[in-house]
PAMARKOL-655427 format. One record per residue: residue number from 1; residue in three letters; chain; y, x, z of N, C-alpha, C in turn. Coordinates in steps of 0.02 Angstrom, whole numbers. Example, Ala and Ser with C-alpha at 12.3 -4.5 7.8 and 13.67 -1.06 7.14 Angstrom:
// PAMARKOL-655427
(1 'ALA' 'A' (-284 660 390) (-225 615 390) (-165 660 390));
(2 'SER' 'A' (-112 642 354) (-53 684 357) (2 645 394));
END
This chain:
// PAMARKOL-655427
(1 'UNK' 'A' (429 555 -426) (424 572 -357) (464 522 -315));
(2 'UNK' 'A' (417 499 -275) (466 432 -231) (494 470 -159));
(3 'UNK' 'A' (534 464 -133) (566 474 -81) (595 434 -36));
(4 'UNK' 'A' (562 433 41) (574 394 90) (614 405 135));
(5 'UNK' 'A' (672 379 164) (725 385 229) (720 325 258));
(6 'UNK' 'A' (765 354 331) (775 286 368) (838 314 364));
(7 'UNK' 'A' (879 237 376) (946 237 367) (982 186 405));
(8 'UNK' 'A' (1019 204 455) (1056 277 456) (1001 329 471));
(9 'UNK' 'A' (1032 376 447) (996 447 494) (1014 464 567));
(10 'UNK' 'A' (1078 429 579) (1093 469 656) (1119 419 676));
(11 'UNK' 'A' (1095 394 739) (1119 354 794) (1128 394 847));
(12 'UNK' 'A' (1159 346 897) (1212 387 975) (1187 329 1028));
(13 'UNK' 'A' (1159 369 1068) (1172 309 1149) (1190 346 1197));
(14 'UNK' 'A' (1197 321 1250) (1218 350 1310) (1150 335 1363));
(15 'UNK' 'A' (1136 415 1424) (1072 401 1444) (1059 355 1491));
(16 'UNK' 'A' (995 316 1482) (1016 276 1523) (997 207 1502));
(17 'UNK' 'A' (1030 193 1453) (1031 146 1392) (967 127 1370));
(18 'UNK' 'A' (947 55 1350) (880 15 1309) (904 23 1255));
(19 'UNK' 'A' (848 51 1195) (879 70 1132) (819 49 1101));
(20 'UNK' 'A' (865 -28 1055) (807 -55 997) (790 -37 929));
(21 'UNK' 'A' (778 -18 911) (773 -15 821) (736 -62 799));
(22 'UNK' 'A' (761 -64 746) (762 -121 678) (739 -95 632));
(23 'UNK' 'A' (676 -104 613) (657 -45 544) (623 -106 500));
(24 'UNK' 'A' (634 -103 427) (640 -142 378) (593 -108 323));
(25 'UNK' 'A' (568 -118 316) (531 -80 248) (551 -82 203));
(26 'UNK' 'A' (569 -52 157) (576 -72 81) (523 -43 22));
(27 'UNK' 'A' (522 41 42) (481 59 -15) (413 109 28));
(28 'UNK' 'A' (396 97 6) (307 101 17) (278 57 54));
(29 'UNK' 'A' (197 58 64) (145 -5 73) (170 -18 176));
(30 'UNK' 'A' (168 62 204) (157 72 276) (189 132 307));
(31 'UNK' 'A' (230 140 343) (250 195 380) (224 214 474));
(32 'UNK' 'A' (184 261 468) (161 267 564) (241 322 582));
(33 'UNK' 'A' (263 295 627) (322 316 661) (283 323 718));
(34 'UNK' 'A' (331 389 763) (327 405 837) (403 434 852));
(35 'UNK' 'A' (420 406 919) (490 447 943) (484 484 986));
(36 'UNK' 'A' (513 538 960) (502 608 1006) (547 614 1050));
(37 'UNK' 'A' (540 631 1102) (598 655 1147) (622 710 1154));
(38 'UNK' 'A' (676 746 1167) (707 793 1179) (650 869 1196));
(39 'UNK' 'A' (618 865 1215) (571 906 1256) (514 902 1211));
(40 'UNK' 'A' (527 860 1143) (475 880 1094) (418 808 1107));
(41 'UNK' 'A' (398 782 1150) (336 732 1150) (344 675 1148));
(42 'UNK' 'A' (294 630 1144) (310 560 1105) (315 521 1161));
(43 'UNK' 'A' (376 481 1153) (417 417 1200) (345 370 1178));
(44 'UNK' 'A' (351 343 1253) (318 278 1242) (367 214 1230));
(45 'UNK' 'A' (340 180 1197) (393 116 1163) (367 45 1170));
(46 'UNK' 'A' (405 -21 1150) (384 -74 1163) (391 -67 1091));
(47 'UNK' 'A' (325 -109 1052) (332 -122 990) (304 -206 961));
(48 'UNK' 'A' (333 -224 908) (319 -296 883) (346 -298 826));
(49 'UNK' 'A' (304 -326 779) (308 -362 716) (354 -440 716));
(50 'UNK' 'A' (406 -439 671) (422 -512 678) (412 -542 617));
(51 'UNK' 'A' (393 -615 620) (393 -632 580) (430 -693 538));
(52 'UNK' 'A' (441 -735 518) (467 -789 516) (510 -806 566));
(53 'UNK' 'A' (572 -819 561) (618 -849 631) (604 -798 687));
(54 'UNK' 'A' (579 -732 668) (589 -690 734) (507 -706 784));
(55 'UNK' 'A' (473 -742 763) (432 -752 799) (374 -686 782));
(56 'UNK' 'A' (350 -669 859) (321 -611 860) (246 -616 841));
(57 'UNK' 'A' (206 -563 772) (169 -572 762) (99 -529 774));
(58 'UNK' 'A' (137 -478 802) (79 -436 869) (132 -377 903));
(59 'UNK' 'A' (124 -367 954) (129 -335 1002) (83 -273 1052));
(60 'UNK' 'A' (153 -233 1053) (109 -164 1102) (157 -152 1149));
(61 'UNK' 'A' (134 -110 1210) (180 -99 1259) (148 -3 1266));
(62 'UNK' 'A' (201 33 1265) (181 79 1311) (148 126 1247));
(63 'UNK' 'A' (141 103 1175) (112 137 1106) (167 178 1113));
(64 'UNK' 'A' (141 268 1076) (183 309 1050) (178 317 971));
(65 'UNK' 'A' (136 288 932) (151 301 875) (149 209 846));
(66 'UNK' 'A' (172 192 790) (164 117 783) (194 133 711));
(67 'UNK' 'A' (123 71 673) (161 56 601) (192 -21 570));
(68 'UNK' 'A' (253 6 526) (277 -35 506) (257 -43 428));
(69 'UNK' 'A' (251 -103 405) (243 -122 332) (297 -148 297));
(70 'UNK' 'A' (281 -143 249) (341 -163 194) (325 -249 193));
(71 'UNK' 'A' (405 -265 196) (427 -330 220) (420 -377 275));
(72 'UNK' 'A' (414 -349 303) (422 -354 387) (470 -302 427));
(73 'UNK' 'A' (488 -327 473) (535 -306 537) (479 -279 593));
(74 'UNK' 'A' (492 -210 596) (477 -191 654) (514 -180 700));
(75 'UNK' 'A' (507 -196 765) (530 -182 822) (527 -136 864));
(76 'UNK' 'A' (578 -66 900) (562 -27 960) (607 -15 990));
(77 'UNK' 'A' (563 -30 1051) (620 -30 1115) (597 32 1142));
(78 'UNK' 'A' (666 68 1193) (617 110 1228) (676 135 1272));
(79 'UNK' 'A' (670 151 1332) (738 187 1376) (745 238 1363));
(80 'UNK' 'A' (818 291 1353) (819 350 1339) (845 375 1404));
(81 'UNK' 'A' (799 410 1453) (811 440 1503) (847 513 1505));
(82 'UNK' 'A' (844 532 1451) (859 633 1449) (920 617 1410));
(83 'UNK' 'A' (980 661 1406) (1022 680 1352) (976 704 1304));
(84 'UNK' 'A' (998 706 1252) (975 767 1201) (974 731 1135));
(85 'UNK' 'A' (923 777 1107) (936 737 1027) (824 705 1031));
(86 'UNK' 'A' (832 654 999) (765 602 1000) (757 615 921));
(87 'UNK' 'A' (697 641 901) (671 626 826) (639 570 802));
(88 'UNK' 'A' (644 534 754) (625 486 740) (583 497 675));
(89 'UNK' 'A' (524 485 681) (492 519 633) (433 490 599));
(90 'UNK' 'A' (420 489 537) (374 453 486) (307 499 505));
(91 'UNK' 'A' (269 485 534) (220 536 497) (189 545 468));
(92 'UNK' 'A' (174 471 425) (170 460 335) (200 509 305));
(93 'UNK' 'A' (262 506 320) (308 547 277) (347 612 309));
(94 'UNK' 'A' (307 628 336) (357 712 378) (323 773 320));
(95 'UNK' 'A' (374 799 314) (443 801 380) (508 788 320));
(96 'UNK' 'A' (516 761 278) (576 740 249) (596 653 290));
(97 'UNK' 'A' (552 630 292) (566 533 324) (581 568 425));
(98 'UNK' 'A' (664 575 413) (668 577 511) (714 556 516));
(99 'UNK' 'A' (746 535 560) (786 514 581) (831 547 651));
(100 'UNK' 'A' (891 554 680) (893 592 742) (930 512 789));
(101 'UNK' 'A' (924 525 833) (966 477 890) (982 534 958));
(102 'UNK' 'A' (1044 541 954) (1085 576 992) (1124 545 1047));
(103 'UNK' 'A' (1064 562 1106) (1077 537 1187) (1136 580 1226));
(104 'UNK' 'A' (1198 546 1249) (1239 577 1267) (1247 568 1350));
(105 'UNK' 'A' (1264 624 1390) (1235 607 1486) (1297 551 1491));
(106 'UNK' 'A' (1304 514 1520) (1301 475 1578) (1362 507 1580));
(107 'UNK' 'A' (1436 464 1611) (1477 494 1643) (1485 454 1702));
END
């Protein structure tokens, strides 16, 4: 039985904040990720493949779900406007592959 995480499991920003992830593949072929927001629905995100020297090998703007492959760098950007807690989530692999990112208000 193979078993998939992202790691860390829990990241922190403050609201407000551009928040990139770095997702790396290691084990399996493909993972479709979407980030949920606080209120349950899927963040729209900037997404890109890098490849070699960082150079970008396709691009989306404004996608809520996006896959990453094994051995490659995926890229997502996305503003976290709400406090709360953001799921980060495989949906290859749900509901054990999640991740949380914990938006803290603004002081």
């Amino acid at each position: 039985m193979e078993s998939y995480i992202y790691s860390p499991a829990s990241l922190y920003a403050v609201e407000g904040e551009q928040v990139t992830l770095k997702i790396f593949v290691v084990n399996g072929d493909e993972h479709v990720t979407t980030v949920l927001g606080p209120d349950g629905r899927p963040v729209p995100v900037a997404f890109w493949v890098s490849g070699p020297g960082g150079t970008r090998l396709e691009a989306a703007e404004g996608v809520t779900t996006f896959n990453s492959r094994r051995g490659r760098e995926s890229n997502v950007s996305f503003r976290v406007t709400s406090p709360g807690t953001y799921t980060i989530l495989c949906v290859t692999h749900e509901p054990s592959m999640q991740a949380r990112l914990v938006v803290l208000p603004k002081h």
